[in-house]
FIKOLZA-1660 file (N, C-alpha, C; in steps of 0.1 Angstrom, whole numbers, plus 5000, padded with zeros to 4 digits):
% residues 247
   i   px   py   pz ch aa at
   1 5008 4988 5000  A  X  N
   1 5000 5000 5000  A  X CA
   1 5009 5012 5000  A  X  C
   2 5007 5018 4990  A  X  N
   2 5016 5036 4991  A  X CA
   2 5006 5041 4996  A  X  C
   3 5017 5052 5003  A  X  N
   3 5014 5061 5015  A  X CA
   3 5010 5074 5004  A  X  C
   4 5001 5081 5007  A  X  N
   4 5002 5093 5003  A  X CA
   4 4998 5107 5012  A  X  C
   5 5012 5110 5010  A  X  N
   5 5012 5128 5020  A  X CA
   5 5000 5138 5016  A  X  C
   6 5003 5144 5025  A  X  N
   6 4991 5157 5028  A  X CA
   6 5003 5169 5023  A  X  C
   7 5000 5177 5015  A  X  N
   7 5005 5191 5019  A  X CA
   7 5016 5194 5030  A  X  C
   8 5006 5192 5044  A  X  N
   8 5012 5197 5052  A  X CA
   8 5026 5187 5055  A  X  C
   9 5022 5172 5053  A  X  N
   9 5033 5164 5058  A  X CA
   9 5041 5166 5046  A  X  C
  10 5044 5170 5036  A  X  N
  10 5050 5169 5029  A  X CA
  10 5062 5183 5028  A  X  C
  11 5052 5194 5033  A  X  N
  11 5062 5207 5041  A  X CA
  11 5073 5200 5050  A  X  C
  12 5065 5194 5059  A  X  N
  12 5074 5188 5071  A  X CA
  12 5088 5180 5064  A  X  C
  13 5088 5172 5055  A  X  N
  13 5097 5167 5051  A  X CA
  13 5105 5176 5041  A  X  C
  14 5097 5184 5035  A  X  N
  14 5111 5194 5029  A  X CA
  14 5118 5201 5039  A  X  C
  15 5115 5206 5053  A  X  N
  15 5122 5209 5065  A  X CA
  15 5130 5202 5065  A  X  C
  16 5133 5187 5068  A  X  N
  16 5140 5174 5068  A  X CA
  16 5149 5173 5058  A  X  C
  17 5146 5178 5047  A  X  N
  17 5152 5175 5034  A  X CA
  17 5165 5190 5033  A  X  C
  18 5157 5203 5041  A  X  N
  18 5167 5215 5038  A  X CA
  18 5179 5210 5051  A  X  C
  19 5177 5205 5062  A  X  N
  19 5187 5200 5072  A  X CA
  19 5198 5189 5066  A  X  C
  20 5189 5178 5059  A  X  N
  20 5199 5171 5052  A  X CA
  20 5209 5175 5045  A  X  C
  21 5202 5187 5034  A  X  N
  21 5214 5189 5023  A  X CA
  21 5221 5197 5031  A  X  C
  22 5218 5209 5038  A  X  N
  22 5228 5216 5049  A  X CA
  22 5240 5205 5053  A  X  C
  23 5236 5194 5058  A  X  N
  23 5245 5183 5065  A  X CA
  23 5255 5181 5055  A  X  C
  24 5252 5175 5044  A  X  N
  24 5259 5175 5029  A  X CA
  24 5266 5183 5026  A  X  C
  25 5263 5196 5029  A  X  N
  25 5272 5205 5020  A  X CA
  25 5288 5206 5037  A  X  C
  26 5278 5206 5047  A  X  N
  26 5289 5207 5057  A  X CA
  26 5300 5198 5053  A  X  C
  27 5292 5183 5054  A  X  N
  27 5307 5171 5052  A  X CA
  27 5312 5171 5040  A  X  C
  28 5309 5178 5027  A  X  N
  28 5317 5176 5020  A  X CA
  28 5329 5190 5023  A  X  C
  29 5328 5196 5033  A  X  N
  29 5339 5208 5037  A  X CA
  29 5350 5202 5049  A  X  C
  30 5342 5191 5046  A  X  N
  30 5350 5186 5063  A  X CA
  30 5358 5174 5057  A  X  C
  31 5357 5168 5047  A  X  N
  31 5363 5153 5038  A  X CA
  31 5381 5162 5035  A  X  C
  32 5390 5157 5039  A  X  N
  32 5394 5158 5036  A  X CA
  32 5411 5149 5038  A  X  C
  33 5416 5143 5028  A  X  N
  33 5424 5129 5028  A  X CA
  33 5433 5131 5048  A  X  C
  34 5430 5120 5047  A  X  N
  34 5437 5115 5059  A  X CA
  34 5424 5114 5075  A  X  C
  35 5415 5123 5072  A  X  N
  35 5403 5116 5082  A  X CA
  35 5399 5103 5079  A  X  C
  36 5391 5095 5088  A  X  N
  36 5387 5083 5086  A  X CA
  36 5371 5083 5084  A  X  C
  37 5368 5074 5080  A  X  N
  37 5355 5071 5077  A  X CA
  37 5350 5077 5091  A  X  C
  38 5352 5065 5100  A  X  N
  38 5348 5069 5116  A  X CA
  38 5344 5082 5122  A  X  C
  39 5356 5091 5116  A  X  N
  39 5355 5106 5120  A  X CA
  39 5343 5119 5113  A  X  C
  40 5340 5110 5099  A  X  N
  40 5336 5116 5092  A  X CA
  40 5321 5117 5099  A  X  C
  41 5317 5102 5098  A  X  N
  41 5304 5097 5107  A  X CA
  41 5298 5102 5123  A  X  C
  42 5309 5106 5128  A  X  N
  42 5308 5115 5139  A  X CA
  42 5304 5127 5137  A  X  C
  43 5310 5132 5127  A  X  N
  43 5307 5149 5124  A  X CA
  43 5292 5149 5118  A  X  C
  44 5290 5136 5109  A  X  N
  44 5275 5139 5103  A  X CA
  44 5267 5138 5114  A  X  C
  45 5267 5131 5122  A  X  N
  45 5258 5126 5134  A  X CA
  45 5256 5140 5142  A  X  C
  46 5270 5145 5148  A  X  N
  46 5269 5160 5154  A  X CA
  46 5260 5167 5146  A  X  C
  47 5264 5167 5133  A  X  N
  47 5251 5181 5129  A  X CA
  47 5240 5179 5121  A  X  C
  48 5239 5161 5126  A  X  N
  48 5225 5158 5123  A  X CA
  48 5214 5165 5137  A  X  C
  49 5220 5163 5151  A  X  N
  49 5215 5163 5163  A  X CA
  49 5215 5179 5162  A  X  C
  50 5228 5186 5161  A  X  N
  50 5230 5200 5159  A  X CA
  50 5217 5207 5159  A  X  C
  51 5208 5198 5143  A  X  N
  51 5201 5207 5139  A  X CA
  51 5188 5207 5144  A  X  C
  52 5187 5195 5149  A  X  N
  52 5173 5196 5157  A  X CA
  52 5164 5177 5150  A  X  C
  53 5173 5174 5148  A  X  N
  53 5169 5159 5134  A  X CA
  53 5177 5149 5145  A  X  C
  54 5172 5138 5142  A  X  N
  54 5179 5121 5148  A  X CA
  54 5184 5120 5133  A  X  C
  55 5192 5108 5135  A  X  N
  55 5198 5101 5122  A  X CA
  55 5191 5089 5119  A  X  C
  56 5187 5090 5108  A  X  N
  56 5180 5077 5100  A  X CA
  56 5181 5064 5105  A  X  C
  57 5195 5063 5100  A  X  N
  57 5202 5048 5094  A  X CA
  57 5205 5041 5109  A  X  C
  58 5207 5053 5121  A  X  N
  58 5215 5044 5135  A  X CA
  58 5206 5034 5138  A  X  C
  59 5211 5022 5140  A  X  N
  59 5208 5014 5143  A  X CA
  59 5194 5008 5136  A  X  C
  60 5190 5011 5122  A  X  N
  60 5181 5007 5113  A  X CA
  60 5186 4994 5110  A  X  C
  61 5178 4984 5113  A  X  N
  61 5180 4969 5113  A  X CA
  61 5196 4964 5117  A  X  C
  62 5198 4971 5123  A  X  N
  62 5210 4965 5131  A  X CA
  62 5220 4980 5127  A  X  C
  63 5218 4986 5116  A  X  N
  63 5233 4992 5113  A  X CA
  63 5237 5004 5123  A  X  C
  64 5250 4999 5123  A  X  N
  64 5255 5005 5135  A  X CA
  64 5261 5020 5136  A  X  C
  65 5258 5026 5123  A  X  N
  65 5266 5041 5121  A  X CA
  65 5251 5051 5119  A  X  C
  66 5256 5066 5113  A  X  N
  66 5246 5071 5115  A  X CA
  66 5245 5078 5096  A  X  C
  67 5257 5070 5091  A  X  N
  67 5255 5075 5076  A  X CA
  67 5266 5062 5069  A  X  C
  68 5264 5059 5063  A  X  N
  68 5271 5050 5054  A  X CA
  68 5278 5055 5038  A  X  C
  69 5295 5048 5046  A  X  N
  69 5301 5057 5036  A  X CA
  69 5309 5051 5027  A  X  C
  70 5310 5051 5017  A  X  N
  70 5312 5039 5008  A  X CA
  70 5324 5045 4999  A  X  C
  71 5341 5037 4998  A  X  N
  71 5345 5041 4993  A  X CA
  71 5353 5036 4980  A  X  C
  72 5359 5044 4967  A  X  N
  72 5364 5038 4955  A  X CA
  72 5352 5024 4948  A  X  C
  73 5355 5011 4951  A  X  N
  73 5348 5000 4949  A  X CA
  73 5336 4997 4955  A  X  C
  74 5335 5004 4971  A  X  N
  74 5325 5002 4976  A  X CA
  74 5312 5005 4971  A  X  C
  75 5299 5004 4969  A  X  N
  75 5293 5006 4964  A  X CA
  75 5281 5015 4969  A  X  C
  76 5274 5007 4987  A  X  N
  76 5268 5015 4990  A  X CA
  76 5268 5007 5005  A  X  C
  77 5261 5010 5015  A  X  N
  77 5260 5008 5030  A  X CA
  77 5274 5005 5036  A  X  C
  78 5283 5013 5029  A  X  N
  78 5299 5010 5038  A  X CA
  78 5299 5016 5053  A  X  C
  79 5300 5008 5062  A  X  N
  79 5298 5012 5080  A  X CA
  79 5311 5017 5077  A  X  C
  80 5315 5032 5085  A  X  N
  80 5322 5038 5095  A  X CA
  80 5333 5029 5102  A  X  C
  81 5347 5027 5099  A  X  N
  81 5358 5024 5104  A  X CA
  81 5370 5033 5105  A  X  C
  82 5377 5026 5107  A  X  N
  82 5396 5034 5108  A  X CA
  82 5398 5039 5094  A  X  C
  83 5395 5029 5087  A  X  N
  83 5399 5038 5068  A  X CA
  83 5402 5049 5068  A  X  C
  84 5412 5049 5064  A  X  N
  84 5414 5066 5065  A  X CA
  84 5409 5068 5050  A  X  C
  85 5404 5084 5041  A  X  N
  85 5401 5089 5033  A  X CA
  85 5418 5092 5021  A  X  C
  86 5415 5092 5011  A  X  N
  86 5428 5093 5004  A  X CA
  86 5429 5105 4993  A  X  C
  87 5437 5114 4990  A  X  N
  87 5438 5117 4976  A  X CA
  87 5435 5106 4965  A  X  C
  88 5425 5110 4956  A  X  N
  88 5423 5102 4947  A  X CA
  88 5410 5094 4951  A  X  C
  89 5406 5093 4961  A  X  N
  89 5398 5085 4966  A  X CA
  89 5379 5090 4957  A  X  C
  90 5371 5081 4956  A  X  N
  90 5359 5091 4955  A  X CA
  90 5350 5082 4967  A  X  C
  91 5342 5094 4975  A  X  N
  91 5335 5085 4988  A  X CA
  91 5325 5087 4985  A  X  C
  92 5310 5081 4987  A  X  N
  92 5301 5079 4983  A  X CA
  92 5292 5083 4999  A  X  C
  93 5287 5092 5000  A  X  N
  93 5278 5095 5012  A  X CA
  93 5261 5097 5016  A  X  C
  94 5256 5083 5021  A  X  N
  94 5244 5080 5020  A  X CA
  94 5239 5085 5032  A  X  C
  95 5229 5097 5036  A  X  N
  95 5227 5102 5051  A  X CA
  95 5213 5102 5049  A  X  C
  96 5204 5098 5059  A  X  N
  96 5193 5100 5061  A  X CA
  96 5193 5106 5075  A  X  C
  97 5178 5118 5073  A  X  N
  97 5175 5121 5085  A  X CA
  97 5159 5119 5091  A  X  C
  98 5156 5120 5107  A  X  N
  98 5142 5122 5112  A  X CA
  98 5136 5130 5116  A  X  C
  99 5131 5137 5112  A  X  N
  99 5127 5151 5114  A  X CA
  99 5108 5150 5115  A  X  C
 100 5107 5155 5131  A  X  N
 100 5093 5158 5132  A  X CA
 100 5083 5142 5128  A  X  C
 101 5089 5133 5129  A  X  N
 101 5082 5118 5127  A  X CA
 101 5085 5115 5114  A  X  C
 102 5087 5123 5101  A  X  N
 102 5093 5121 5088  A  X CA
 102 5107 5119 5088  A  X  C
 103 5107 5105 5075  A  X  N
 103 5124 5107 5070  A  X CA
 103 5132 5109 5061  A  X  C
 104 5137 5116 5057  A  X  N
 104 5141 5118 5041  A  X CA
 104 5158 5114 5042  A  X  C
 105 5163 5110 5031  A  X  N
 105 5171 5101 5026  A  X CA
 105 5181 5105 5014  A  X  C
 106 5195 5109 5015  A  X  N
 106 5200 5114 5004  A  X CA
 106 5209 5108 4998  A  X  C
 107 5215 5112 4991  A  X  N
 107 5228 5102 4982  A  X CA
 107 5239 5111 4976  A  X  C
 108 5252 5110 4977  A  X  N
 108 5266 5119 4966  A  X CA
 108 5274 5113 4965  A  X  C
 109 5281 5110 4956  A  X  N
 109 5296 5109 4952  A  X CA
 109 5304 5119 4949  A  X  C
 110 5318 5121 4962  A  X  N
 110 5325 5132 4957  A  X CA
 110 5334 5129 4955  A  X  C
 111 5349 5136 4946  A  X  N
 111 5361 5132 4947  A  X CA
 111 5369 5140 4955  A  X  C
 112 5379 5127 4965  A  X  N
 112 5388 5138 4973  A  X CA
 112 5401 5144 4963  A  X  C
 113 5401 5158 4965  A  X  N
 113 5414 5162 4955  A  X CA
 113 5415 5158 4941  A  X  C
 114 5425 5157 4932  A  X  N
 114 5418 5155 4919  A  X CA
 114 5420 5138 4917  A  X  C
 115 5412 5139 4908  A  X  N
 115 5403 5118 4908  A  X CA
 115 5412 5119 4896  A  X  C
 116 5408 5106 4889  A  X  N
 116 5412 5102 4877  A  X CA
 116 5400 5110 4866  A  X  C
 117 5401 5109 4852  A  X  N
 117 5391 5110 4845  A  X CA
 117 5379 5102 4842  A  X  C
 118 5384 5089 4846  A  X  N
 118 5374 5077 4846  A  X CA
 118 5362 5081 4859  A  X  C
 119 5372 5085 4872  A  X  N
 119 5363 5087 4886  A  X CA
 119 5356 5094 4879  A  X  C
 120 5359 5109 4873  A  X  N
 120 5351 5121 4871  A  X CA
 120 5337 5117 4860  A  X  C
 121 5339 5109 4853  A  X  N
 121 5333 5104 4840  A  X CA
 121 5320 5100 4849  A  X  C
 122 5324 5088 4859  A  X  N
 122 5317 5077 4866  A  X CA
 122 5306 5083 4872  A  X  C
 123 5311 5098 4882  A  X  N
 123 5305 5105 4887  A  X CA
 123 5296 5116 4883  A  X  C
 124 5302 5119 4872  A  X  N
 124 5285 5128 4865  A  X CA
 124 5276 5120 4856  A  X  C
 125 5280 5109 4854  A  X  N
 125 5272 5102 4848  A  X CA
 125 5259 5097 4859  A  X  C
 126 5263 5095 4866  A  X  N
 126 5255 5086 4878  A  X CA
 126 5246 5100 4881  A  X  C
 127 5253 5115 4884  A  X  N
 127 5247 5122 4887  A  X CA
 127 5233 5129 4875  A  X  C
 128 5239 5128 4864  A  X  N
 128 5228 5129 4850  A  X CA
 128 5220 5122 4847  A  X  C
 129 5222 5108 4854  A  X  N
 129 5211 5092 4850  A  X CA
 129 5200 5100 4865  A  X  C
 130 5203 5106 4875  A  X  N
 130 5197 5109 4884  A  X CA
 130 5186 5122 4881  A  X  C
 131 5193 5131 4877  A  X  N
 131 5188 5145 4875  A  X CA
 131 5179 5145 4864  A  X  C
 132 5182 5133 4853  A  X  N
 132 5174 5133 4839  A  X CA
 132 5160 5127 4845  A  X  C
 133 5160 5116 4853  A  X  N
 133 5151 5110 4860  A  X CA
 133 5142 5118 4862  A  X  C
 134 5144 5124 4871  A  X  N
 134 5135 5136 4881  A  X CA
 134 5126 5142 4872  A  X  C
 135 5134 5147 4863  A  X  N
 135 5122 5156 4853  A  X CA
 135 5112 5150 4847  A  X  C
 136 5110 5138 4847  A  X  N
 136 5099 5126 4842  A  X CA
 136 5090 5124 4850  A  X  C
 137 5090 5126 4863  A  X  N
 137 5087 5128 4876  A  X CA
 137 5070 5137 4872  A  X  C
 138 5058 5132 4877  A  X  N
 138 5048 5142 4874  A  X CA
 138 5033 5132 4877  A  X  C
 139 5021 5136 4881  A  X  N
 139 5010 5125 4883  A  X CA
 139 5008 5120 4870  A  X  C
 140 5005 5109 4871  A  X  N
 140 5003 5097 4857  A  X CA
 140 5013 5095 4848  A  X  C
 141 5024 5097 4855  A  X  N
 141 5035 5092 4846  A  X CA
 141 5037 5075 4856  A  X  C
 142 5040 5069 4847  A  X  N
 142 5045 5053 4847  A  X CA
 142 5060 5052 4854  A  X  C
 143 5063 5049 4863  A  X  N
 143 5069 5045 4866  A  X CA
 143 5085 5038 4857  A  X  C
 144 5077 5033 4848  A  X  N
 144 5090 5031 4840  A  X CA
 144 5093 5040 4832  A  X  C
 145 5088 5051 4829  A  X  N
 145 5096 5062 4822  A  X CA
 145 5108 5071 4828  A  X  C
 146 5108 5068 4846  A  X  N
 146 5119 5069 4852  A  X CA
 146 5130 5058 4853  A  X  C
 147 5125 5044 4854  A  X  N
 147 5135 5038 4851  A  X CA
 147 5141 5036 4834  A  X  C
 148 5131 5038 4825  A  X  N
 148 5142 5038 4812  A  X CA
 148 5149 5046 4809  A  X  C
 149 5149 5062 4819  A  X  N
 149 5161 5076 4811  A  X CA
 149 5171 5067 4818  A  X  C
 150 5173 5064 4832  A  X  N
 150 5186 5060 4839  A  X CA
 150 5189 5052 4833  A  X  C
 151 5180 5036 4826  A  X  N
 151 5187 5029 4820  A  X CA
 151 5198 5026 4803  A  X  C
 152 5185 5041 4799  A  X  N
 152 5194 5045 4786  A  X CA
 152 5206 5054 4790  A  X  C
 153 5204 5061 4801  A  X  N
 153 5218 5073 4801  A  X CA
 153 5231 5064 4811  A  X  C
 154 5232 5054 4811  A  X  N
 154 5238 5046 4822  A  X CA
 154 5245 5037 4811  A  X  C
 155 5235 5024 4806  A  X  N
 155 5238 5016 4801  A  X CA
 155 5242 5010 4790  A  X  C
 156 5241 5024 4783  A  X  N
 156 5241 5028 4766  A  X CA
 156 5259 5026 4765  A  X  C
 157 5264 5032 4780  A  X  N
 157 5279 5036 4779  A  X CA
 157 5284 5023 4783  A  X  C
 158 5296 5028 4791  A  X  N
 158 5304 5015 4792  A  X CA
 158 5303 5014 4810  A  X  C
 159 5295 5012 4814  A  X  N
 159 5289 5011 4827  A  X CA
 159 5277 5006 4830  A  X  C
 160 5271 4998 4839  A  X  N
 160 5262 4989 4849  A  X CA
 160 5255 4995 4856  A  X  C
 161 5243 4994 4861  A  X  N
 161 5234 4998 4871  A  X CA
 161 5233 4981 4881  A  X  C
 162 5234 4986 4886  A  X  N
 162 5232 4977 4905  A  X CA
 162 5219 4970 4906  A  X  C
 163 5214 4959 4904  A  X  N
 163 5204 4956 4903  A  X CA
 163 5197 4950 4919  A  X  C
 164 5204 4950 4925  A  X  N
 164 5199 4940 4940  A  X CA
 164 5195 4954 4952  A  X  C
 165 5198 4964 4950  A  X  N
 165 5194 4973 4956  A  X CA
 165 5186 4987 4949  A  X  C
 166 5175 4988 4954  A  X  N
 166 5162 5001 4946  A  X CA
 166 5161 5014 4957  A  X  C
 167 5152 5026 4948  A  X  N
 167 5148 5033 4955  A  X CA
 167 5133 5029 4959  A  X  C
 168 5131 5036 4968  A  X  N
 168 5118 5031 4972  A  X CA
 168 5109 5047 4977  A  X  C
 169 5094 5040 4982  A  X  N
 169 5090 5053 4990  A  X CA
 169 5094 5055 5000  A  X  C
 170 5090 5072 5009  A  X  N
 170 5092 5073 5019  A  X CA
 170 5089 5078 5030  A  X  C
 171 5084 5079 5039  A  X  N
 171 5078 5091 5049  A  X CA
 171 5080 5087 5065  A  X  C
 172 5069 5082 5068  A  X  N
 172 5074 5075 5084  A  X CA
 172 5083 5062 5083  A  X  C
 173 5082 5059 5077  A  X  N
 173 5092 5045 5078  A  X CA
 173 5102 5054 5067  A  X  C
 174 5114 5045 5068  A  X  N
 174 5126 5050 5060  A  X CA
 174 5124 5046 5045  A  X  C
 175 5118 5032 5043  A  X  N
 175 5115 5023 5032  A  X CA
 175 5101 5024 5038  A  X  C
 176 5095 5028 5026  A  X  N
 176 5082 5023 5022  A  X CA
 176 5077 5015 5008  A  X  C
 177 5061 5015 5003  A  X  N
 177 5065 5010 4988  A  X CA
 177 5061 5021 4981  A  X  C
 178 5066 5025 4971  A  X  N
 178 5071 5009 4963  A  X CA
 178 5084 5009 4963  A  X  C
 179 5087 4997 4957  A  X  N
 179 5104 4990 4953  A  X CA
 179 5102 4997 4941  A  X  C
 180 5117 5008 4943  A  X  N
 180 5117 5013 4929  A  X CA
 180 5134 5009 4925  A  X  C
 181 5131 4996 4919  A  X  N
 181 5144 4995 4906  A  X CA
 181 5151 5003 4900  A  X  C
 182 5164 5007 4894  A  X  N
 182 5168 5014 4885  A  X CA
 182 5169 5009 4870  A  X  C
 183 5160 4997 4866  A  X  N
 183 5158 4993 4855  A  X CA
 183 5147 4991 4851  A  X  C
 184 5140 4988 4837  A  X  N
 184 5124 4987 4832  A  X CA
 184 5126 4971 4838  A  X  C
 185 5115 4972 4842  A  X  N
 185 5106 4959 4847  A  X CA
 185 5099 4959 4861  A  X  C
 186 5104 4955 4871  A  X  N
 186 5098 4956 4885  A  X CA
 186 5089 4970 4887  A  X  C
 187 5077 4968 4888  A  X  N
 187 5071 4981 4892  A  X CA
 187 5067 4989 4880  A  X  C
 188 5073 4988 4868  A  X  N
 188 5073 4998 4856  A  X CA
 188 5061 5000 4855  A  X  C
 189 5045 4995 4854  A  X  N
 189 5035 5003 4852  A  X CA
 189 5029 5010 4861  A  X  C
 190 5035 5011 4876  A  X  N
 190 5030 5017 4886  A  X CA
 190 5026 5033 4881  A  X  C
 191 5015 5040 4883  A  X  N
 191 5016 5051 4877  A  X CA
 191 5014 5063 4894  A  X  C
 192 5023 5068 4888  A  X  N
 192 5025 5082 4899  A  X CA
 192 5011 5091 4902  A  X  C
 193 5010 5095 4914  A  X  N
 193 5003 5105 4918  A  X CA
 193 5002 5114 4930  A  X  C
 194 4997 5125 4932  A  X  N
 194 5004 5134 4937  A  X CA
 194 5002 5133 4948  A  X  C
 195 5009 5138 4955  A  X  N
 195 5015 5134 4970  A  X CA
 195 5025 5119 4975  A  X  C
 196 5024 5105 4965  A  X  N
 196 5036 5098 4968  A  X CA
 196 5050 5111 4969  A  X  C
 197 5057 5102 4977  A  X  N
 197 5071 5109 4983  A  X CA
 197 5079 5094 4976  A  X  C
 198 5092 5100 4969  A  X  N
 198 5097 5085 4966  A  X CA
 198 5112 5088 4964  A  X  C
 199 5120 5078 4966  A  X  N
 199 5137 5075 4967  A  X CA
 199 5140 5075 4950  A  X  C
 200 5146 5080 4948  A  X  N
 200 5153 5078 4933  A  X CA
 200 5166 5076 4936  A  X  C
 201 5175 5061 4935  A  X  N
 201 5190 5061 4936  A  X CA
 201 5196 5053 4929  A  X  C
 202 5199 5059 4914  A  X  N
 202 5212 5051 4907  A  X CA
 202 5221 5050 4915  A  X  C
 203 5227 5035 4916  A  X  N
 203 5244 5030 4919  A  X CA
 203 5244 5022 4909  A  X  C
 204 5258 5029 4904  A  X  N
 204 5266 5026 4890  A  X CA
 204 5279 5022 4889  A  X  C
 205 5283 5011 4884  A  X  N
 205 5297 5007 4883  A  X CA
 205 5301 5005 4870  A  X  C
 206 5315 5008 4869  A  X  N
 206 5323 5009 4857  A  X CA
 206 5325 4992 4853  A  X  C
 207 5324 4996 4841  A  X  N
 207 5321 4983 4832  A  X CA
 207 5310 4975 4830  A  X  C
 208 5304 4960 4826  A  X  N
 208 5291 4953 4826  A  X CA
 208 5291 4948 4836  A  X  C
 209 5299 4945 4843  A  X  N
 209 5295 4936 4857  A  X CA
 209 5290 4939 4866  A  X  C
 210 5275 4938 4868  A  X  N
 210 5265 4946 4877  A  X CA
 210 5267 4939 4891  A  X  C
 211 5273 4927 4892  A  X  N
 211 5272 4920 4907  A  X CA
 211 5281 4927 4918  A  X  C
 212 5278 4922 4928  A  X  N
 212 5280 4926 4940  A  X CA
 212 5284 4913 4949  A  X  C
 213 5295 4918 4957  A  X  N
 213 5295 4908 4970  A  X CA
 213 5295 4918 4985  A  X  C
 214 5291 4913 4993  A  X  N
 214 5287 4918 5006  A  X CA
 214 5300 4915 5013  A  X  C
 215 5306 4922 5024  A  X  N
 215 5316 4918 5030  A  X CA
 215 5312 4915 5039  A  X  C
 216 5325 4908 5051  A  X  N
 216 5321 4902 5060  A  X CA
 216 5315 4907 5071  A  X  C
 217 5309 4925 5070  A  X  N
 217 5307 4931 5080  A  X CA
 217 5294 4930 5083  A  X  C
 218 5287 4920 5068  A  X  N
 218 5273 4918 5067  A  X CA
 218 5264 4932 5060  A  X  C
 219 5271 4942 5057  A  X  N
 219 5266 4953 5052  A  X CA
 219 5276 4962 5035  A  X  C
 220 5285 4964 5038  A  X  N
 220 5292 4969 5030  A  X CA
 220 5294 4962 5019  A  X  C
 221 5288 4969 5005  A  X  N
 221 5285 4961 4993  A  X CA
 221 5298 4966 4982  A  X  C
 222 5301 4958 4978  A  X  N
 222 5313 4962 4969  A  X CA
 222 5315 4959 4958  A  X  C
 223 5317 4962 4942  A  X  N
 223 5313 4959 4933  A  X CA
 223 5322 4944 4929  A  X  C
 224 5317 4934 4920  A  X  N
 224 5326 4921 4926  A  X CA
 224 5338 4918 4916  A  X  C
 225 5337 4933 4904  A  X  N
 225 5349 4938 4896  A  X CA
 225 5359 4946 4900  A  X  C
 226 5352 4951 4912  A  X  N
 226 5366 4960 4924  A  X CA
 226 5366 4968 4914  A  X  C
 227 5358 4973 4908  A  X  N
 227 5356 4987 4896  A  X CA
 227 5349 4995 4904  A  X  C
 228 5355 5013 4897  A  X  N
 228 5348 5019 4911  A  X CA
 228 5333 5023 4906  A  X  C
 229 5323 5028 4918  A  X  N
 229 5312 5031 4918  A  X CA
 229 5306 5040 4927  A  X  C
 230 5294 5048 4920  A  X  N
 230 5293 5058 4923  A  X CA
 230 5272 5056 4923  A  X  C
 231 5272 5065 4936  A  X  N
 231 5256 5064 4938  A  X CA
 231 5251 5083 4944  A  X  C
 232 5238 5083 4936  A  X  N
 232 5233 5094 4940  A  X CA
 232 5220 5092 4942  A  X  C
 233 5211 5103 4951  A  X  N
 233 5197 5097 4956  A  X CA
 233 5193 5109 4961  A  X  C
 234 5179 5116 4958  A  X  N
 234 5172 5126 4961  A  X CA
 234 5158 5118 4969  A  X  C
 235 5151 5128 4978  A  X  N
 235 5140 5123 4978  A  X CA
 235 5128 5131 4972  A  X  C
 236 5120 5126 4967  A  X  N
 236 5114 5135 4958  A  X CA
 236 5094 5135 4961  A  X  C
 237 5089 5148 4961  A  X  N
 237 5076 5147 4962  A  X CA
 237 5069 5146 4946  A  X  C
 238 5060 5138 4946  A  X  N
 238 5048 5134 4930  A  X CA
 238 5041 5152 4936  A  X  C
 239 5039 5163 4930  A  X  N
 239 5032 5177 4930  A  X CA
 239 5017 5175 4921  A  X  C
 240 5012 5184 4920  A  X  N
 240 4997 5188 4913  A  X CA
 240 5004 5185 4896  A  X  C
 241 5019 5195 4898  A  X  N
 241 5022 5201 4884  A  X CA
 241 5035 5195 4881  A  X  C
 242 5038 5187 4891  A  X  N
 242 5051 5176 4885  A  X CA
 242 5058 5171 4897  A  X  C
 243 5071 5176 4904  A  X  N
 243 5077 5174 4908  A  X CA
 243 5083 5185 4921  A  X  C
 244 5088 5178 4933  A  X  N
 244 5097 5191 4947  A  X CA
 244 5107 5180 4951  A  X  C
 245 5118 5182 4947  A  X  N
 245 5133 5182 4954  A  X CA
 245 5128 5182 4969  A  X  C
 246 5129 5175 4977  A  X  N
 246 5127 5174 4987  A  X CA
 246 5143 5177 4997  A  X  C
 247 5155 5173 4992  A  X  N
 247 5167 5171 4997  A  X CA
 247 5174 5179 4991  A  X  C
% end
């Protein structure tokens, strides 16, 4: 059953959503080679609380950080360790917050200091499969007209979309439905309408090999070409007249 927001709850979560990106723009000021994952996850958590918001992810079915940070190969729910951050590195930063009983949910890949051309390639691409998305975004649009721009602007090139992990809805729960895939099929005739709140998140890795292995930490997904990858993710309101950036 999709949830569908009111107006008002849907204000409430762009609140949620202007705290998040705030948080985002902070840690990408604070990334900088030689902190650790660990440290980094501390700072988001501080100015998650800072702002007046809990953190999503703490302790959501067990996980134990307050943002998941995924790096070079990693793909997506990398837990907070000693790792230190590198020149060259690109981190991948997944933060969700709770705000007012609502949760909204974001996604970035950035590069520390200058990347390769391949990182830079990897990362606006993932970010264009996301941005092209959105604008398709509107009541009675199908569902798969969001997943076929990501899968034409993704897979046309020489790169893979992630198929074991989707975006989904969102509001009191962190996951709601629907399961939204980044490929046509699963869900594709679902048709939009106004007030769903919903996750849009390409993760994309370099080359055809869309698999994944899980490490031993039971969370951190890694692409199973050790090719790097890159994930982005808005949360987004269905409007009267299309589409609100929520994050």
């Amino acid at each position: 059953m999709i949830d569908i927001k009111t107006p008002a709850e849907i204000a409430i979560m762009h609140e949620g959503g202007k705290i998040l990106a705030k948080v985002f723009n902070q840690a990408k000021k604070f990334i900088k080679p030689g902190i650790s994952k660990l440290e980094l996850d501390k700072f988001i958590e501080r100015k998650i609380i800072e702002a007046g918001a809990q953190p999503s992810f703490k302790n959501y079915k067990g996980f134990p950080a307050s943002s998941c940070i995924s790096i070079n190969h990693e793909i997506v729910h990398g837990i907070p360790d000693n790792t230190k951050i590198r020149t060259g590195d690109i981190v991948g930063l997944d933060i969700g917050v709770f705000h007012r009983g609502f949760h909204t949910d974001s996604a970035i890949t950035i590069g520390v200091g200058e990347i390769s051309k391949q990182a830079s390639d990897l990362i606006n691409i993932t970010k264009d499969s996301l941005d092209q998305a959105i604008l398709k975004i509107k009541p009675d649009a199908k569902l798969g007209s969001i997943q076929k721009i990501i899968e034409k602007n993704v897979e046309t090139k020489n790169y893979c979309l992630v198929r074991v992990f989707s975006g989904h809805g969102i509001g009191r729960k962190l996951q709601e439905e629907p399961t939204i895939p980044n490929y046509y099929g699963i869900n594709s005739q679902l048709v939009l309408k106004a007030g769903m709140v919903i996750c849009i998140e390409p993760m994309v890795i370099m080359g055809k090999n869309y698999h994944i292995k899980i490490l031993s930490d039971g969370w951190t997904a890694v692409s199973e070409s050790k090719k790097l990858a890159a994930h982005f993710e808005h949360t987004i309101a269905v409007t009267k007249n299309g589409f609100q950036v929520l994050t």
